[in-house]
C-alpha positions in Angstrom: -2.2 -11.4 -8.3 -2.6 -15.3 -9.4 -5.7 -15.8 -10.9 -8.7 -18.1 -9.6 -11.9 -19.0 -10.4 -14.0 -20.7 -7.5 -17.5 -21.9 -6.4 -19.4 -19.1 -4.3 -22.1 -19.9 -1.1 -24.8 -18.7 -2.8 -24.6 -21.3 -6.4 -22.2 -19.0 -8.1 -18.8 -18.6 -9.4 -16.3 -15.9 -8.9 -13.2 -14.9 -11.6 -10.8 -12.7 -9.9 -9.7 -11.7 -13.6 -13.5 -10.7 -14.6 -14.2 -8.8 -11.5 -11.3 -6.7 -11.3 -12.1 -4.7 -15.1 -14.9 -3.3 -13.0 -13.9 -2.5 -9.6 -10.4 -3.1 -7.3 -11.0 -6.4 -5.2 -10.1 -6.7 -1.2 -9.7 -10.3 -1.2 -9.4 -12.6 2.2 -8.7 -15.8 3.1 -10.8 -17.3 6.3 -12.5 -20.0 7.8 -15.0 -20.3 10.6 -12.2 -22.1 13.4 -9.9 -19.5 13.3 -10.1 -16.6 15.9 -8.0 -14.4 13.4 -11.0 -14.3 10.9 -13.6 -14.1 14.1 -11.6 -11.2 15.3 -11.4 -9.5 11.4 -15.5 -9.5 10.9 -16.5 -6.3 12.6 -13.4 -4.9 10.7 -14.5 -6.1 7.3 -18.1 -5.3 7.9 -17.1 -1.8 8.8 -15.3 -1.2 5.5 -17.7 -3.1 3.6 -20.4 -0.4 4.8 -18.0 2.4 3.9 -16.1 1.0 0.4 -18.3 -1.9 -0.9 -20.2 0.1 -3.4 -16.4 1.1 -4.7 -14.4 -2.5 -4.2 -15.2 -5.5 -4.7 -15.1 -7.9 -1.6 -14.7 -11.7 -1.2 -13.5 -13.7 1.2 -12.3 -17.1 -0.1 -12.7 -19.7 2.8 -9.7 -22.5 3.5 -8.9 -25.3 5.1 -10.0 -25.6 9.2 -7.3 -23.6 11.1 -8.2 -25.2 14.5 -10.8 -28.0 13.6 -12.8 -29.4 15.9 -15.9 -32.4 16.3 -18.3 -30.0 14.8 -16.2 -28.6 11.8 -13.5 -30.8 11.5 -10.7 -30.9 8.9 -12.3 -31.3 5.3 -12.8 -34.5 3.5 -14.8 -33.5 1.0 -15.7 -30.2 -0.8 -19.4 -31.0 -0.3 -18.1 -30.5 3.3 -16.1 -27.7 3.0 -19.2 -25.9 1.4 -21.5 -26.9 4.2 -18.6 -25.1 7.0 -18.5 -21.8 4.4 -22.3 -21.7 4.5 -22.4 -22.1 7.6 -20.0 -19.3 8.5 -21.6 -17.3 6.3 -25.1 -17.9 8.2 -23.7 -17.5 11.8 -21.8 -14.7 11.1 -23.4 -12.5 9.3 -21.5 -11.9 6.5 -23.0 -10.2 3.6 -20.3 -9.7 0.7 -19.6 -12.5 -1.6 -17.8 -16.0 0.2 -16.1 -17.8 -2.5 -14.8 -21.7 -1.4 -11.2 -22.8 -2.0 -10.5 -26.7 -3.4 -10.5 -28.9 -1.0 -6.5 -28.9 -1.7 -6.6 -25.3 -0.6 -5.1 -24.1 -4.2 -5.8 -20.6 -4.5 -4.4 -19.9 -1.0 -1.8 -21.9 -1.4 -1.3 -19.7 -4.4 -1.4 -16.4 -2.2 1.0 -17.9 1.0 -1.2 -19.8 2.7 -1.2 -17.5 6.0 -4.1 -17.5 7.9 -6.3 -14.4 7.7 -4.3 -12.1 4.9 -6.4 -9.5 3.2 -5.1 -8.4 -0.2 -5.7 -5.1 -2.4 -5.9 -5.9 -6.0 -6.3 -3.2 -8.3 -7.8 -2.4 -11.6 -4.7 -3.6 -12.9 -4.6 -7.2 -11.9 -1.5 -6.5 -9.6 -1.8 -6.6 -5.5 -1.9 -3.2 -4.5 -1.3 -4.2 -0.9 -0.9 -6.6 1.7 -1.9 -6.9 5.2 -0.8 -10.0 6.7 -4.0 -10.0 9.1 -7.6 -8.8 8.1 -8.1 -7.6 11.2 -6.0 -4.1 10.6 -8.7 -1.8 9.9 -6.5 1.6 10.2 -3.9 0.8 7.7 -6.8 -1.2 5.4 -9.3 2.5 5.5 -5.8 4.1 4.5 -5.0 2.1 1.9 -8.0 1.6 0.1 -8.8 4.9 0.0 -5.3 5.6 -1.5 -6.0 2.6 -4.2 -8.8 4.3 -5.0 -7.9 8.0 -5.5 -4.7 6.6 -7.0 -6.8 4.6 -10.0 -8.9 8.1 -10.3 -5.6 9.5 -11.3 -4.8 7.1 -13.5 -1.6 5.6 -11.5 -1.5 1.9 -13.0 -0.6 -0.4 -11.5 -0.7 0.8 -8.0 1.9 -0.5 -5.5 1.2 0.4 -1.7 3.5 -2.5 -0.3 2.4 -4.6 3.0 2.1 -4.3 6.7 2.9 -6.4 9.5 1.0 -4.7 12.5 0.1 -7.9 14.2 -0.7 -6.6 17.9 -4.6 -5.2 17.2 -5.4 -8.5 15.3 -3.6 -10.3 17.7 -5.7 -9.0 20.4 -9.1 -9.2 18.3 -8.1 -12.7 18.2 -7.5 -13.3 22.0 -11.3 -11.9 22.5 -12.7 -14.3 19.5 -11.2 -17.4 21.3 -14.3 -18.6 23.1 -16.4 -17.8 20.0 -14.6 -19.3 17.2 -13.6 -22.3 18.9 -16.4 -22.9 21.3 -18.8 -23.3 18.5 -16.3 -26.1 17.0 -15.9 -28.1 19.6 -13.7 -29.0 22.7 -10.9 -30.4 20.1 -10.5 -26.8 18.1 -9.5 -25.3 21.4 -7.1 -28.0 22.2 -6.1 -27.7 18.3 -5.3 -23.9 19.3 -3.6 -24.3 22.4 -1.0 -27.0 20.6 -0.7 -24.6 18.0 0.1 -21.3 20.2 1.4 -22.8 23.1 0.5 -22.4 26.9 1.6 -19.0 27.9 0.0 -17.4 24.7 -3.3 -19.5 25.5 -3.4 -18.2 28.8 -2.9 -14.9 28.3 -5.6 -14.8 25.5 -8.6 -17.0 28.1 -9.4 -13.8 29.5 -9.7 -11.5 26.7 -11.8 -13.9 25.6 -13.6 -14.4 28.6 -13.8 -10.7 29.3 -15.6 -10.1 25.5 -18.2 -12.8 26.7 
């Protein structure tokens, strides 16, 4: 797993290398325009209450996926602090929030996809992959794998990746209004360039049906 060090939320600083000696590390990338990350917070916060006092978790927020008047694409990491905080604040999320460059290095580093969580054991190697957060079957599984796995001494652990997009797909769809309301009318224009109109308007009433 590439290293990084990186500015927290809260006035701190966060070193994947130091953290790791202590505990494995579910890492993720998000940012508060992108329905993938909306639709991944119960998820999180779910195995957050059942694994955080075992692993470590961060999410490391990136660039705008869908920006809009209200959070629009970074021009300055002073701004780019000011969106984490805020996503931080409106949705409620209580496990550490580290903030990427503002040339979006460290994901960049990790494949720049949009809402990846990663497993990174004790070892300092990735332990798993799940190409969206928002999988929180195959993320229980695995981390309670990594963990009995590192209990038996197993180093490193390799689990692989998963690429079960349909569930975060359709956490996504009921995020829409949410995510992209709250940034403005030009992050859902953003999002319907970006996905095209027969995936937009399948998603509106997912969405429409969560509100």
């Amino acid at each position: 797993a590439p290293d990084f060090e990186l500015p927290t939320v809260n006035g701190g600083r966060f070193r994947l290398r130091e953290c790791i000696h202590q505990r494995p590390v579910l890492l993720e990338f998000a940012c508060i325009t992108d329905p993938l990350a909306a639709g991944a917070r119960p998820v999180l916060k779910n195995l957050y209450d059942e694994f955080g006092d075992r692993m470590q978790f961060v999410s490391v927020y990136v660039r705008e996926a869908h920006p809009g008047e209200n959070y629009p694409h970074h021009t300055s990491y002073e701004q780019k602090m000011r969106h984490a905080r805020a996503w931080v604040s409106q949705d409620g999320i209580p496990w550490m929030v580290a903030v990427d460059s503002l040339e979006g290095t460290t994901h960049q580093a990790y494949g720049c996809t949009a809402n990846p969580a990663y497993l990174i054991g004790r070892s300092g190697h990735v332990a798993f992959r799940a190409l969206c957060a928002g999988q929180e079957g195959v993320l229980r599984d695995k981390l309670k794998e990594l963990l009995r796995r590192e209990a038996n001494g197993e180093n490193p652990v390799i689990l692989g990746q998963k690429r079960n997009l349909m569930i975060p797909y359709i956490r996504e769809a009921a995020e829409i209004d949410y995510a992209l309301g709250r940034a403005g009318k030009k992050s859902l224009e953003d999002f319907h360039c970006a996905v095209g109109t027969t995936k937009y308007t399948l998603d509106k009433p997912i969405s429409k049906a969560r509100s």
